[in-house]
MIKOLFI-194965 format. One line per field, with one value per atom (N, C-alpha, C): residue in one letter; x, y, z; atom name; residue number from 1. Coordinates in nm, 3 decimals. Atoms other than C-alpha are relative to their C-alpha. Layout:
% residues N
residuo = c(A|...)
px = c(X|...)
py = c(Y|...)
pz = c(Z|...)
atomo = c(CA|...)
num = c(NUM|...)
***
This chain:
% residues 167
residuo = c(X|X|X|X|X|X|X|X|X|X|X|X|X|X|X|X|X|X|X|X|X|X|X|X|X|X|X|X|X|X|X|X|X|X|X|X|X|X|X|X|X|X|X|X|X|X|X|X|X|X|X|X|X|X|X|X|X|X|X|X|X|X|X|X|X|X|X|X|X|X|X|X|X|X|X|X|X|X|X|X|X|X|X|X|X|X|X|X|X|X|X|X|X|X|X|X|X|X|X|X|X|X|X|X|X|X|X|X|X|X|X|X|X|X|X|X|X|X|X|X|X|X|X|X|X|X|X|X|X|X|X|X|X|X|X|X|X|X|X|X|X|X|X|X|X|X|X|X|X|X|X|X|X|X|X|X|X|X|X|X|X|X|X|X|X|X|X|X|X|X|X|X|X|X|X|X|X|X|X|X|X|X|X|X|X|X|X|X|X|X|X|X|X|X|X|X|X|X|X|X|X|X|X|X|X|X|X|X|X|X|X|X|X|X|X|X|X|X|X|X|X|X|X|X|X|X|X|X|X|X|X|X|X|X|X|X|X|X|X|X|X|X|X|X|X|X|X|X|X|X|X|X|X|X|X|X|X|X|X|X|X|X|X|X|X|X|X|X|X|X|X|X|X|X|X|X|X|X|X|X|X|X|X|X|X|X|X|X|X|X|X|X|X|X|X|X|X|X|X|X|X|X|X|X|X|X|X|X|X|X|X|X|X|X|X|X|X|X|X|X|X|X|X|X|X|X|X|X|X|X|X|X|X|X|X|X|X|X|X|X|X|X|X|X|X|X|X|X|X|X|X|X|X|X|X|X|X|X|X|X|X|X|X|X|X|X|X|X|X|X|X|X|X|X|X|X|X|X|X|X|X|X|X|X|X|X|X|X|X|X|X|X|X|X|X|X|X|X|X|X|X|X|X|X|X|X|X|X|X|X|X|X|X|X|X|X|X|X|X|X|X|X|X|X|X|X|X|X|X|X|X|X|X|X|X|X|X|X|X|X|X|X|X|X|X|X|X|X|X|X|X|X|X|X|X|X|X|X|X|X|X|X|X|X|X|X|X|X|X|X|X|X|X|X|X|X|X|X|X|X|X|X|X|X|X|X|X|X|X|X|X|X|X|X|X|X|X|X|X|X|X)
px = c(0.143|10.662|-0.054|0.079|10.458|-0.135|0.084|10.299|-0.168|0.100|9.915|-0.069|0.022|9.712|-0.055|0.023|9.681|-0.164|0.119|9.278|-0.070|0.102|9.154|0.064|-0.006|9.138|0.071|-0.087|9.319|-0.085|0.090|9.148|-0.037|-0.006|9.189|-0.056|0.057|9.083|-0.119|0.171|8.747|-0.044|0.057|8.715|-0.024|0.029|8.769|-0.079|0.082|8.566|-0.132|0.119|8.285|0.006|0.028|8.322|-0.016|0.029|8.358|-0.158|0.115|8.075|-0.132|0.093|7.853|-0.072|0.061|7.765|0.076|-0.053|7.813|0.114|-0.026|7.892|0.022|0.002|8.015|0.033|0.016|7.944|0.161|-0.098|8.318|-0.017|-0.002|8.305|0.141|-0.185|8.696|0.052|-0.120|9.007|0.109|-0.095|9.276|0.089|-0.073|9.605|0.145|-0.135|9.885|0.097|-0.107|10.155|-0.038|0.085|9.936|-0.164|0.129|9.596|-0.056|0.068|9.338|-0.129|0.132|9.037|-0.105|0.099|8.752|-0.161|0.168|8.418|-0.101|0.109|8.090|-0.118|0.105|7.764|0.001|0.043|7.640|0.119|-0.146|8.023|0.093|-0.116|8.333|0.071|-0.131|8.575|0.168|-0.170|8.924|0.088|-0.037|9.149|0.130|-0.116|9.454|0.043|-0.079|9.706|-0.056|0.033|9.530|-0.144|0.143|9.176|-0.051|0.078|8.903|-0.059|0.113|8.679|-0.103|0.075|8.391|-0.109|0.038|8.197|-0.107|0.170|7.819|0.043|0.000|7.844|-0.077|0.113|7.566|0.081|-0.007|7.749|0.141|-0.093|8.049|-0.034|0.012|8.023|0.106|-0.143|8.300|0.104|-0.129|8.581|0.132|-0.063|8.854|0.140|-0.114|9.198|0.107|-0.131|9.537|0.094|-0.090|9.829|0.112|-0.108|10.041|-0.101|0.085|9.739|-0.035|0.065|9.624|-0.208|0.153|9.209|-0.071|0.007|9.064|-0.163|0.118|8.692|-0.001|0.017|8.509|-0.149|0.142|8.226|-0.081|0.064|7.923|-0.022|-0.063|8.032|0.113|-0.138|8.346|0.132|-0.175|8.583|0.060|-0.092|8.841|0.062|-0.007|8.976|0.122|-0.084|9.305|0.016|-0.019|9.375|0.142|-0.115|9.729|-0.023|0.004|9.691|0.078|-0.082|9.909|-0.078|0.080|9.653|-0.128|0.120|9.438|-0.069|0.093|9.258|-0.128|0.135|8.941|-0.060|0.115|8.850|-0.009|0.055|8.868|-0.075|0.084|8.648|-0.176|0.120|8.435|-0.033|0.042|8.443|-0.084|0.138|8.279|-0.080|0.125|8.031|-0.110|0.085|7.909|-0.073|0.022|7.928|-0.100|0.084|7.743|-0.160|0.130|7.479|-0.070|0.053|7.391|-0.101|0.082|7.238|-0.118|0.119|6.899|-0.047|0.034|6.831|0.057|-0.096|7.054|-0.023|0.026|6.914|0.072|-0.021|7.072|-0.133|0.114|6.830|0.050|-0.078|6.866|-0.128|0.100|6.730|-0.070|0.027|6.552|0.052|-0.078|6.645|0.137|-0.154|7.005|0.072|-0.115|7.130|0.087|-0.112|7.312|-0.092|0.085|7.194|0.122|-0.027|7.244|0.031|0.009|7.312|-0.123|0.043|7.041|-0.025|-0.007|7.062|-0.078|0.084|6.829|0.110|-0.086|7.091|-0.043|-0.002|7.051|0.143|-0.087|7.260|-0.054|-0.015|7.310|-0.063|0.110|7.150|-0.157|0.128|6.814|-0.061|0.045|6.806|-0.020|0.018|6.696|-0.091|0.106|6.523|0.132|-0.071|6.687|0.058|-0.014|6.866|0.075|0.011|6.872|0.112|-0.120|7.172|0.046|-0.041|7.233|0.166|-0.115|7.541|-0.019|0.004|7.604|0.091|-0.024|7.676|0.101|-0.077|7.958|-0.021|0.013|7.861|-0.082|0.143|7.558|0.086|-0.031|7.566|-0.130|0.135|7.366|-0.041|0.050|7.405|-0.122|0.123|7.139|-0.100|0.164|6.801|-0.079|0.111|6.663|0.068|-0.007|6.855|-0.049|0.069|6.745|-0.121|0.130|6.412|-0.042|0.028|6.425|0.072|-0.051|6.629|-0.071|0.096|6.406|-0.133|0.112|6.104|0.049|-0.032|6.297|0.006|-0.023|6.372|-0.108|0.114|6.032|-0.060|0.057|5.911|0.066|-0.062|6.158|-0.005|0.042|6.074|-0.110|0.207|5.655|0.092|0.007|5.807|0.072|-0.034|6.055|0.058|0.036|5.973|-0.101)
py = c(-0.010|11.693|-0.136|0.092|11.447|-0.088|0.058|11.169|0.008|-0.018|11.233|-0.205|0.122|10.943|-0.110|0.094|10.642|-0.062|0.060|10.542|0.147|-0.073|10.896|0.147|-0.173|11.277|0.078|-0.160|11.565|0.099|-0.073|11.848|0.073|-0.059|12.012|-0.141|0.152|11.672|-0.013|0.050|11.631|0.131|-0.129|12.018|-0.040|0.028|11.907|-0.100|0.098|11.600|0.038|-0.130|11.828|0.075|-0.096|12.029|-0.086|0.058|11.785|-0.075|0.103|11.558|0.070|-0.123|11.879|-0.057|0.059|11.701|0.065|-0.081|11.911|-0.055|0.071|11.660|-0.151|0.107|11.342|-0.079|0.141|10.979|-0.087|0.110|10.818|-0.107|0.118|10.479|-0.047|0.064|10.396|0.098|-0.052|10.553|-0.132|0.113|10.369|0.108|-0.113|10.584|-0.092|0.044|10.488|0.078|-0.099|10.681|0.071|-0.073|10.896|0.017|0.053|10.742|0.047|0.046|10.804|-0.013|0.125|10.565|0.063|-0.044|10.686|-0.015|0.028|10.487|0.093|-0.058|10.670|-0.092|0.111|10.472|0.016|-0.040|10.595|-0.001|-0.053|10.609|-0.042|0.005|10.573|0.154|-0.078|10.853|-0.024|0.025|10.832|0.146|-0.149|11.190|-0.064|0.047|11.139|0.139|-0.091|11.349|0.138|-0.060|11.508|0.055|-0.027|11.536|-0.076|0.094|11.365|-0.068|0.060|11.084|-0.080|0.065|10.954|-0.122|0.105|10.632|-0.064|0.105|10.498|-0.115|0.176|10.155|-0.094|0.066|10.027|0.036|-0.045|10.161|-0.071|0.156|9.880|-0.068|0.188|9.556|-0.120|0.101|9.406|0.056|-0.056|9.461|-0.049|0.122|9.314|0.087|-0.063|9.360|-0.083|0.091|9.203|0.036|-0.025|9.121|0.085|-0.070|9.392|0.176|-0.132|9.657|0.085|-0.068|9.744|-0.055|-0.012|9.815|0.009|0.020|9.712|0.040|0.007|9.785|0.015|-0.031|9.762|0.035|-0.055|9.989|-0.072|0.083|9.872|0.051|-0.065|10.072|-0.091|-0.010|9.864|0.044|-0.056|10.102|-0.061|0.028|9.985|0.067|-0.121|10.165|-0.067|0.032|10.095|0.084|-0.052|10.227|-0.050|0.104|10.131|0.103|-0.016|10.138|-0.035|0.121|10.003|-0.042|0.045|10.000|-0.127|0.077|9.656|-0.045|0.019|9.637|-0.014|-0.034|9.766|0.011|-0.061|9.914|-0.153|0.087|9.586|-0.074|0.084|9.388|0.100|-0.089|9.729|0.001|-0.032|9.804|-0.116|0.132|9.404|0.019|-0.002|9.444|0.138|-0.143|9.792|-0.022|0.045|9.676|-0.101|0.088|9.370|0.051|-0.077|9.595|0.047|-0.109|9.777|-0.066|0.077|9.457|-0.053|0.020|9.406|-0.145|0.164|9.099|-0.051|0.013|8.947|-0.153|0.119|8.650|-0.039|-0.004|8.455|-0.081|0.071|8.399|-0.080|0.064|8.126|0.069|-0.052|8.285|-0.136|0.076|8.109|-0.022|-0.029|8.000|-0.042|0.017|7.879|0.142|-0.140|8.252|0.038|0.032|8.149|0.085|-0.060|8.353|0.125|-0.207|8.703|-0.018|-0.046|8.790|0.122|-0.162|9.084|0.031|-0.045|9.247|0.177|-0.157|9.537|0.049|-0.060|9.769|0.137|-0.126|10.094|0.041|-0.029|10.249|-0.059|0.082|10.074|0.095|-0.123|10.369|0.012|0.056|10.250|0.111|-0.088|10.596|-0.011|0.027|10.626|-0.046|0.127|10.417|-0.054|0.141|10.089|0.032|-0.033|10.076|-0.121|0.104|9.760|-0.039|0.060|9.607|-0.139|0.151|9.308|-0.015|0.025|9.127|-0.160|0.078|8.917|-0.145|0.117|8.530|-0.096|0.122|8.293|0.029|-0.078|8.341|0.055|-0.063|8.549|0.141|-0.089|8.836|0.120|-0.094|9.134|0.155|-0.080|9.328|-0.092|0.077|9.076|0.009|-0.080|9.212|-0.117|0.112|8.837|0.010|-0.006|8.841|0.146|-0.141|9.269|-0.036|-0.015|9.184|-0.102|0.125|8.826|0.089|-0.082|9.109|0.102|-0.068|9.363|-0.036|0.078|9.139|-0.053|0.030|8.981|0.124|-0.094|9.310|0.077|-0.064|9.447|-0.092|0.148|9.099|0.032|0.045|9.134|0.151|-0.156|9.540|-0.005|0.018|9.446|-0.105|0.060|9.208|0.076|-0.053|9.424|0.155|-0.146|9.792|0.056)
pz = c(-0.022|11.624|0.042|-0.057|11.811|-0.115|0.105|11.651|0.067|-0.058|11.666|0.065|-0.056|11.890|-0.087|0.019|11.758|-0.081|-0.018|11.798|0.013|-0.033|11.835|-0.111|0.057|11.650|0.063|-0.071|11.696|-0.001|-0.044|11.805|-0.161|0.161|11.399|-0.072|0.075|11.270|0.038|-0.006|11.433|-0.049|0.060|11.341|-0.169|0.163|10.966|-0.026|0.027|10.999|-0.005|0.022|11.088|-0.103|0.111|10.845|-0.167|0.131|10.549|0.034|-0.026|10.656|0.033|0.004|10.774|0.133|-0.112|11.114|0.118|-0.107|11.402|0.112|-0.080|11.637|-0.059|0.083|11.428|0.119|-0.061|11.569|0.008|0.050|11.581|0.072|-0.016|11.626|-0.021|-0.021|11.556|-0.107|0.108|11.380|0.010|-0.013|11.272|-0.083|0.127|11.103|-0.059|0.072|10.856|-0.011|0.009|10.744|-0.017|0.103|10.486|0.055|-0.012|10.565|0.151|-0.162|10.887|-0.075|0.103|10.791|0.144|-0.065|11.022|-0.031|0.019|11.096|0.059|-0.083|11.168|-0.052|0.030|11.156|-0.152|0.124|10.841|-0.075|0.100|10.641|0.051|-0.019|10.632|-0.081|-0.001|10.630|-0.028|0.019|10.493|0.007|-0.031|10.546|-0.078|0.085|10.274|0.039|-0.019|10.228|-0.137|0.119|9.884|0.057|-0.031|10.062|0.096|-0.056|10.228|-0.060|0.063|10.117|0.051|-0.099|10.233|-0.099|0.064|10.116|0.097|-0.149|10.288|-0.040|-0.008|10.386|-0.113|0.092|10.158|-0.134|0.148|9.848|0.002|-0.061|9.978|-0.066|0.064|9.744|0.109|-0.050|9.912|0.044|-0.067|10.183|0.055|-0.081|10.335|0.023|-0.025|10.535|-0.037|-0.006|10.491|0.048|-0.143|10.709|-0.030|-0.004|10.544|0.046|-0.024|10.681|-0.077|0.136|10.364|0.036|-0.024|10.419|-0.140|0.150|10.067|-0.010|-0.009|9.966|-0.117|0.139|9.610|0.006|-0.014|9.545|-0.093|0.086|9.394|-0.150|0.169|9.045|-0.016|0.043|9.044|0.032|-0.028|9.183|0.124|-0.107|9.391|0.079|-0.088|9.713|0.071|-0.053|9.954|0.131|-0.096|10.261|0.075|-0.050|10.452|0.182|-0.118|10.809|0.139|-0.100|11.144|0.096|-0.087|11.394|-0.010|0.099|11.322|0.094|-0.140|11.684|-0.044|0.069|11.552|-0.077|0.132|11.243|-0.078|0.126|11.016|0.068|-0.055|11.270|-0.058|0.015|11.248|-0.118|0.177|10.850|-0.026|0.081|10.800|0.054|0.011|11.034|-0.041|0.124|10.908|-0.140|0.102|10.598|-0.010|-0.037|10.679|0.032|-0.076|10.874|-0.076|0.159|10.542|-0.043|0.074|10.416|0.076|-0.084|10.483|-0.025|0.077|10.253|-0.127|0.094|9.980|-0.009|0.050|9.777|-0.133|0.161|9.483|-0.040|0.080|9.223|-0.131|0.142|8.936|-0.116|0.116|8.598|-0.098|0.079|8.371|-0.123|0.074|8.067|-0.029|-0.033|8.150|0.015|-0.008|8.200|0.106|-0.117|8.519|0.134|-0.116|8.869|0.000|-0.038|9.004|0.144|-0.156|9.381|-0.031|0.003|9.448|0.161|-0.159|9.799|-0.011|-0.051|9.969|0.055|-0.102|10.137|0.037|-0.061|10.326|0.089|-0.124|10.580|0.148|-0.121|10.897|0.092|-0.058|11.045|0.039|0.048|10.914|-0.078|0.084|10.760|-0.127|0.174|10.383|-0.055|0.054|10.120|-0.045|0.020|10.058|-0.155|0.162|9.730|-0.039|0.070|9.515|-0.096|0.102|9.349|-0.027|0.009|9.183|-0.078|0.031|9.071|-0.048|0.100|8.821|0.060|-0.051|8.934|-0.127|0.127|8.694|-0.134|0.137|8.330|-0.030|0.018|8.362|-0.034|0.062|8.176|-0.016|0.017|8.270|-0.065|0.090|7.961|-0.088|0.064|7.818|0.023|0.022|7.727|0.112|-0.099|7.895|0.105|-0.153|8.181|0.056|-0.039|8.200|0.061|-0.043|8.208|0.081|-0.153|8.467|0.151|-0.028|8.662|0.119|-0.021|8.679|0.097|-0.061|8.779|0.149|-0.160|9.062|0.106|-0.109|9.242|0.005|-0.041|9.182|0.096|-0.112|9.376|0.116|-0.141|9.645|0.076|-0.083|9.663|0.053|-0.075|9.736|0.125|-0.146|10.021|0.087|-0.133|10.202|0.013|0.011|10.122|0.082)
atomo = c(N|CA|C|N|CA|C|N|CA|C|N|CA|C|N|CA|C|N|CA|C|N|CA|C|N|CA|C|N|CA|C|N|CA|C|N|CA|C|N|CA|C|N|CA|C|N|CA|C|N|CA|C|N|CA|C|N|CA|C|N|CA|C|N|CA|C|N|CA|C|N|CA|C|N|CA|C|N|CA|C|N|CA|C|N|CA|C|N|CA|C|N|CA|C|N|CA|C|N|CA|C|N|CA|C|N|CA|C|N|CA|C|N|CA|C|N|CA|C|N|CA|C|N|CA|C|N|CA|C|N|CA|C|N|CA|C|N|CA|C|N|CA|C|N|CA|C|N|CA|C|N|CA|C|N|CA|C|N|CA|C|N|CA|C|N|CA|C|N|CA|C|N|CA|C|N|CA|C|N|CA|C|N|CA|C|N|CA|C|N|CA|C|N|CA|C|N|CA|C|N|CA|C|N|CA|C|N|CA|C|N|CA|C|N|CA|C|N|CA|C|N|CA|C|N|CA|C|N|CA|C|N|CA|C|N|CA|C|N|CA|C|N|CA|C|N|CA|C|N|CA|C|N|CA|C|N|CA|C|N|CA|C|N|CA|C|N|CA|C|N|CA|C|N|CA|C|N|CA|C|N|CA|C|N|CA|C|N|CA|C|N|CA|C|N|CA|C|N|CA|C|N|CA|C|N|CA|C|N|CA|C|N|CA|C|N|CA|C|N|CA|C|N|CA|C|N|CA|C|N|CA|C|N|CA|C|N|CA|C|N|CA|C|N|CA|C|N|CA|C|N|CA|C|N|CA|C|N|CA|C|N|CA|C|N|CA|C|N|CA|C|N|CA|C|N|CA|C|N|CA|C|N|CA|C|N|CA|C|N|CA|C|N|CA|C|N|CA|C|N|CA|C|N|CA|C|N|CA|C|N|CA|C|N|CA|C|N|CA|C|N|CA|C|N|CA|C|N|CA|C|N|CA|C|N|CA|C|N|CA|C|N|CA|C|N|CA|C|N|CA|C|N|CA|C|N|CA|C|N|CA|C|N|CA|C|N|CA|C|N|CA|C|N|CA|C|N|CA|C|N|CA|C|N|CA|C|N|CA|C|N|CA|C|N|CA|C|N|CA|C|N|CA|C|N|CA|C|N|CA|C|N|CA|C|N|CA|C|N|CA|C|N|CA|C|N|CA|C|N|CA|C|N|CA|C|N|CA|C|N|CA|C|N|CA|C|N|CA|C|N|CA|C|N|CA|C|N|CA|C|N|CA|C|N|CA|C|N|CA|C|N|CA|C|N|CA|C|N|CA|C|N|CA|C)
num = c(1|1|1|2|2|2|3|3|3|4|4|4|5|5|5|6|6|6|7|7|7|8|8|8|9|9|9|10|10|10|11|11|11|12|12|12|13|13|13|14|14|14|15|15|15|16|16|16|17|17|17|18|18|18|19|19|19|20|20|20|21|21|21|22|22|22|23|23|23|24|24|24|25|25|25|26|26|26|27|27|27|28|28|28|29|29|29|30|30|30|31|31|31|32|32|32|33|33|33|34|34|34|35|35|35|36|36|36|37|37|37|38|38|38|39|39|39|40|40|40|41|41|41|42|42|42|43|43|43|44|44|44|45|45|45|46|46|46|47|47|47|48|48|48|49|49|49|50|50|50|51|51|51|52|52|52|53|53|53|54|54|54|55|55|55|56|56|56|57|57|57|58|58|58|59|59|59|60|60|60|61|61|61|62|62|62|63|63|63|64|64|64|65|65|65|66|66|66|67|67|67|68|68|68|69|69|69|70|70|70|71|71|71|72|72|72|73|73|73|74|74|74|75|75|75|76|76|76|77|77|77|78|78|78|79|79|79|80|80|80|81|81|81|82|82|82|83|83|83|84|84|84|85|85|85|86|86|86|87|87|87|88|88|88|89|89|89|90|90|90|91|91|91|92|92|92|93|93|93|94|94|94|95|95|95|96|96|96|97|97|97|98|98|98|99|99|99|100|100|100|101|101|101|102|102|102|103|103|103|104|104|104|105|105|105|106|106|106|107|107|107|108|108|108|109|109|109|110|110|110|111|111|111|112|112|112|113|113|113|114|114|114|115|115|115|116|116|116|117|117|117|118|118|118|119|119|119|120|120|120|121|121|121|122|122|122|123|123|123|124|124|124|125|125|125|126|126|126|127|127|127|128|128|128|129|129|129|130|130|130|131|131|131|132|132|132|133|133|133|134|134|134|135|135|135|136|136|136|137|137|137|138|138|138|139|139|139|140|140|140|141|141|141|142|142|142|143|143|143|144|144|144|145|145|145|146|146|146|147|147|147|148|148|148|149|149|149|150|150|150|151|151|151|152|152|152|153|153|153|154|154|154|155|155|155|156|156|156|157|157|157|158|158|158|159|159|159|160|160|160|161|161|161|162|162|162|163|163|163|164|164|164|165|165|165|166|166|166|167|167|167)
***
């Protein structure tokens, strides 16, 4: 059996991509396939097609991504979870996955708390799309610790401040 192409869908593959994603006509912007793996950008998402299922993941909900030179496609959501992808084709998609990812962010300030409680990153993100409302996540900077009631509530206050400027 013929290996399917490289950089593009098979005619049953964009049928199932449609159908998981519920978009008649889906936007591809790049594939890339591994042994197991076909990683598939569309503005709004990323698409992965495993051998167990599909999964799909919005850009904005990305903390952090990155590739390495054994073509492993790495990303950590902003819960924490960690993700892998193994790919051979590295033309495109990992140039594409950062700036997507990148594109998400609308504004991403660190703030120092008061107090000595160290600083936060907090970033506006949406989809690169510009569809949505923005959705607000911070991250905790060196020894800051944002199970702490004072850093909760210096926290809180910053992202209501930075929601009145770019909401």
């Amino acid at each position: 059996m013929a290996r399917p192409p490289a950089r593009r869908l098979t005619r049953e593959e964009t049928s199932e991509l449609s159908r998981v994603t519920q978009l008649r006509h889906p936007q591809i912007l790049a594939v890339a396939r591994g042994a197991d793996d076909v990683v598939i950008l569309l503005p709004d998402r990323m698409v992965i097609r495993r051998p167990r299922g599909w999964e799909m993941v919005a850009w904005q909900d990305i903390q952090r991504g990155g590739f390495s030179d054994a073509g492993e496609l790495s990303w950590e959501l902003t819960d924490g979870t960690k993700r892998t992808a193994i790919i051979d084709d590295v033309a495109i998609v990992p140039r594409a996955f950062q700036e997507l990812i990148r594109s998400s962010i609308i504004v991403s300030r660190r703030m120092e708390l008061t107090g000595g409680l160290g600083s936060v990153m907090i970033s506006g993100r949406r989809s690169p799309t510009g569809d949505g409302a923005v959705s607000w996540q911070t991250e905790a900077l060196g020894r800051c610790n944002l199970s702490d009631s004072a850093v909760q509530s210096q926290v809180l206050e910053l992202v209501a401040r930075m929601r009145a400027e770019f909401e």
